[in-house]
N, C-alpha and C positions, 0 to 999 in steps of 0.2 A: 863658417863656424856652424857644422851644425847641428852642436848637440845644447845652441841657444833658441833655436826655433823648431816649434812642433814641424813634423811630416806631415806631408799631403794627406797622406790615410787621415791621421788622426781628427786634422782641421776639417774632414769630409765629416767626420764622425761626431763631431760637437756641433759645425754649421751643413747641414745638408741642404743642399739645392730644394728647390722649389719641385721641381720636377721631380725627387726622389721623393719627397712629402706626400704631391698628386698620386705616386704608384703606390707607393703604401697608404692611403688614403683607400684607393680603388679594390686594391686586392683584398680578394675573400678572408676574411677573418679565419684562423685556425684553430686547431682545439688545444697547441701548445698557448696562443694568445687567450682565449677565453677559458679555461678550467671546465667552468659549468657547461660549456658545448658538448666538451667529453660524454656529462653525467647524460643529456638531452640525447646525444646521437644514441648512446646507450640503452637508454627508455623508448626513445623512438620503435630502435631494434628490436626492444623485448615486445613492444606492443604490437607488432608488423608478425611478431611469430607466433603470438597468444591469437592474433586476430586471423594467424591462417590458420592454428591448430583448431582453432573453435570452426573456422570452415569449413577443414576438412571431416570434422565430428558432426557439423550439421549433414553436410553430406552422406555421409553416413548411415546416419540415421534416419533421413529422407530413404535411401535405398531399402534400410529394413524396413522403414513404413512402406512404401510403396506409394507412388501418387494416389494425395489426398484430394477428393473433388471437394467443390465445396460445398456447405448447408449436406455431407454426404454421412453415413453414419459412423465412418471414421473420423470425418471433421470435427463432429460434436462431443465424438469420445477422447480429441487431442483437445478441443477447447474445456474440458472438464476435467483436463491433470491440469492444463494452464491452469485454471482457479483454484485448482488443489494447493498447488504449488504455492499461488501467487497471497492466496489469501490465510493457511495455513503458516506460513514463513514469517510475514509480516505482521501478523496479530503477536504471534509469539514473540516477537524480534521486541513489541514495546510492551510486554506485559509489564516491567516497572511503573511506566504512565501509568498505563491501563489500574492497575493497585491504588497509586497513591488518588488518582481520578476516584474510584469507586469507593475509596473509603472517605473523601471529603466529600461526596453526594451523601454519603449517611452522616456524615459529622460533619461541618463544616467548620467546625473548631478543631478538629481533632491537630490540624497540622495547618502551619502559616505558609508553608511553599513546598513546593517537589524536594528542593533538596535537604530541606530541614527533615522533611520526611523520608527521604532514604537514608539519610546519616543514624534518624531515630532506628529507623527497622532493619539496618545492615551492623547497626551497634548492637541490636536487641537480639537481630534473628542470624545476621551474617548474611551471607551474597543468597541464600537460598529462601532465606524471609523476602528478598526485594524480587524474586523470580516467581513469588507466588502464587498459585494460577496457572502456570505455564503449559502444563499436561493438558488440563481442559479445555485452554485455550489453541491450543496447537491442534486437537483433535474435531474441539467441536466448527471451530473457522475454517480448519480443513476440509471438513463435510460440505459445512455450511457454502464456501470457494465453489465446491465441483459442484455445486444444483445453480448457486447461483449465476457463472459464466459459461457452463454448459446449459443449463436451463436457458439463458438470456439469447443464447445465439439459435437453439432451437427457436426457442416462442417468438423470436423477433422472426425469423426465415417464416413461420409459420402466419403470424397474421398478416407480413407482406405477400405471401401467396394467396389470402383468403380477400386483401382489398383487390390486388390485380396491380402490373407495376406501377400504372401513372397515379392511381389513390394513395398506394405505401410510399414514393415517392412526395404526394403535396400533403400527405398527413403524416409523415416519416417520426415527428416529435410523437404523436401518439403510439406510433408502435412501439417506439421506444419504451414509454411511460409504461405500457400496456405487458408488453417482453418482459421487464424487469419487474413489474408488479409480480408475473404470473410465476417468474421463475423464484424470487425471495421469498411465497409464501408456502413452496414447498421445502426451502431450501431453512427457513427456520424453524421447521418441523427437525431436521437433523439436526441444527443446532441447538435447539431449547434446552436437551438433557445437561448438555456440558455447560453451557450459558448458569442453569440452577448451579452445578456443582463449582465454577469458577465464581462465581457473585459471593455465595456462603463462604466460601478459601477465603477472597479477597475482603472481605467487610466483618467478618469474626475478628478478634485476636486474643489467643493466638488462633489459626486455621481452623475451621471446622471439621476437615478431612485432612489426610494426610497425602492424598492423589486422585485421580478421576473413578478408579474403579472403587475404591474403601467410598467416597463421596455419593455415587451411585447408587450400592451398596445400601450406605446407611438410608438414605434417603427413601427407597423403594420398600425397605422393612419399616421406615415409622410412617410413611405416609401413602404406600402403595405407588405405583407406576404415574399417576395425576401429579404426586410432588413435582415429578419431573418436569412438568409441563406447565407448570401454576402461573410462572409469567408466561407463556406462550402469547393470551391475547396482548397485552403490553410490547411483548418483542415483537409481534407483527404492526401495533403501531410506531415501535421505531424504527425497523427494519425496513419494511414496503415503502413509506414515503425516503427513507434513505437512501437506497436502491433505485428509486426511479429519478430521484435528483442524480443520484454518480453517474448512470448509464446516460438518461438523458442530455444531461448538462456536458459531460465528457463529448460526447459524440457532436455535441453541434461547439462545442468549445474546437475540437480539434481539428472541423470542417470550415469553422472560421482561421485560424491558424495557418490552414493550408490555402487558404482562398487570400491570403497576406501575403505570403510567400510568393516569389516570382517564376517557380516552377510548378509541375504538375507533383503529386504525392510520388507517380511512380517513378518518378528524376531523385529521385534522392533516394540516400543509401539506408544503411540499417540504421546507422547511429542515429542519423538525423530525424528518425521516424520512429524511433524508440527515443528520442529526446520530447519530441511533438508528446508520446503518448504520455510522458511523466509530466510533462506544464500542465498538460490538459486534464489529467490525472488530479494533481495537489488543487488547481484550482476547483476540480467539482465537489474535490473534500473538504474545502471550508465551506462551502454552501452543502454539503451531505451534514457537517456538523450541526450548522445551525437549525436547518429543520430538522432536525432526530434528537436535539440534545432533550428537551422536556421529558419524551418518553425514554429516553435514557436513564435518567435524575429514577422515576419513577418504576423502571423494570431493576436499577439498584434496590430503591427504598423495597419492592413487593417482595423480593428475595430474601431482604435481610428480617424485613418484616411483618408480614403478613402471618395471620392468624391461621390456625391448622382449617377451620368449618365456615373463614372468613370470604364471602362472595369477593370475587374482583372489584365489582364496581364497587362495593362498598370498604373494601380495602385501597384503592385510589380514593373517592372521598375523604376517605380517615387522615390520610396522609396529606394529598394538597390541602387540606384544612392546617395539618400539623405547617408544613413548610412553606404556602404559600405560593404566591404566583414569583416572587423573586427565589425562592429558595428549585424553585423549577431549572434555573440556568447553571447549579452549583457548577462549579468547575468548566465552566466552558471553554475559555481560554486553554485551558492544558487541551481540553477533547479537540480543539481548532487542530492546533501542533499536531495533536496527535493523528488524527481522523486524514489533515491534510498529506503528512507524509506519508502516511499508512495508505491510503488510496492512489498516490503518485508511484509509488513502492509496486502497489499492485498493480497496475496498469501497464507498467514497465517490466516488469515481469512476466505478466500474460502477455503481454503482447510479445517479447523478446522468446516467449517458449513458442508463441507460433509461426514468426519469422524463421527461427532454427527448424523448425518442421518443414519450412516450406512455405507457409500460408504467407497471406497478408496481415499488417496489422490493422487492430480496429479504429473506424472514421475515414473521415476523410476521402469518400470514393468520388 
């Protein structure tokens, strides 16, 4: 009788052997069995082509360069679009922070968090109130980039040549310190113009200026060419000691890094070595924070407020008297966030423009 008892197929098909279990157990999963394999092998694919088109454009580009030697006078003129690039890109990428920071160092009432404060100024002004600054900022950091990591790689090769290898090598932190000093205090001379014209945009409201050259402009006709410059000593004291914390602390953060790791720097690939440079990166930006942040507070307040025939020093007296030794920190937490990714950003970017060149990345030799 046998349409009272299931078929063999079927009773295989409801109780399978132990041994059909172990083989599908064993066999390679598919992309009909997983969905999301599909989407994986897919990505995989796109990133395998993006990672050989950008090869073969490094490549490229290495052959219009032509081999770069190194510390040579093309090196330092590819390590000075790297900082163009790197620091230019990324200043502008957070001028929002950057706004709602500079205008609670002048007010610290003015606004209870970051996003009370862009909800206020993108109600008040729309997306181009919370972007405010942006021109100055893109230009004068841009400047600022190419003196300060072309400068850096100069002056570093340079007083390494001047102790002789085994000195620059046991005194390697000083040249650091020394490199990065020498190149930030030319390199905040390019930026000081734009720094005046972004400070005034950002801690007015509404704007003082309407963009960098009307900002300029204005500035140079009520106050002659010195307005431009009026913080200058102030930004060289937040600048210089920021600058020799990032380079410094970077450079032996990412030489410890490597000295953790179980191979040599030159066993590992790009990624891995542009990942090294962003850790090493974010973390020497929260130490660039904290000792820059006072003279930060302060090249805000001297911008916003400082008297047309009022001496520097006595216009810092005026004010640390006004705000105090606590009101010195305003906003720091935001500048943490801020300064950290913004230096991890930059790092990873100089360094990723001169792997594409050819070059090595910086640390770790």
């Amino acid at each position: 009788m046998p349409g009272l008892f299931p078929s063999q197929v079927a009773l295989s098909a409801a109780f399978p052997s132990p041994l059909d279990r172990h083989t599908r157990r064993n066999a390679a999963p598919s992309a009909s069995d997983y969905p999301i394999m599909s989407v994986s092998d897919k990505a995989d694919k796109l990133s395998a082509k993006a990672s050989n088109e950008l090869a073969k454009a490094s490549h490229v580009a290495q052959e219009k360069v032509g081999g770069i030697e190194l510390y040579s006078g093309k090196y330092f003129l590819a390590c000075t679009l790297g900082g163009l690039l790197a620091c230019g890109v990324t200043h502008t990428s957070v001028t929002p922070l950057d706004l709602v920071k500079c205008r609670r160092q002048v007010d610290a009432h003015l606004y209870k968090g970051n996003f009370q404060a862009w909800r206020l100024i993108g109600k008040a002004e729309g997306f181009r109130g919370i972007m405010t600054g942006w021109s100055p900022t893109f230009f004068g950091y841009a400047a600022q980039g190419a003196f300060k990591y072309g400068g850096y790689e100069y002056f570093k090769n340079l007083y390494s040549n001047l102790l002789g290898p085994d000195n620059a090598k046991q005194y390697k932190t000083w040249v650091y310190l020394a490199g990065s000093a020498s190149a930030e205090f030319i390199a905040d001379i390019a930026l000081c113009p734009f720094e005046a014209v972004k400070v005034r945009m950002q801690t007015t409201i509404p704007p003082a200026f309407t963009g960098t050259v009307s900002g300029i402009s204005s500035i140079v006709s009520k106050e002659g060419v010195a307005g431009l410059y009026k913080g200058l000593i102030p930004l060289w004291g937040r600048q210089i000691p920021y600058t020799m914390m990032k380079f410094a602390s970077f450079e032996t953060i990412v030489d410890e890094i490597y000295h953790t790791l179980p191979k040599k720097k030159s066993e590992y690939g790009k990624g891995t070595q542009t990942a090294v440079s962003f850790v090493g990166g974010y973390l020497a930006g929260i130490l660039c924070a904290a000792i820059s942040h006072p003279a930060d507070v302060l090249v805000s307040k001297l911008n916003a407020n400082k008297n047309p025939n009022e001496a520097s020093g006595a216009a810092i007296g005026r004010i640390y008297k006004d705000i105090g030794f606590r009101g010195l920190w305003n906003g720091l937490p935001v500048r943490i966030v801020m300064i950290g990714t913004l230096t991890g950003m930059q790092w990873l970017i100089y360094d990723s423009f001169k792997i594409f060149l050819g070059l090595p990345s910086t640390g770790g030799h």
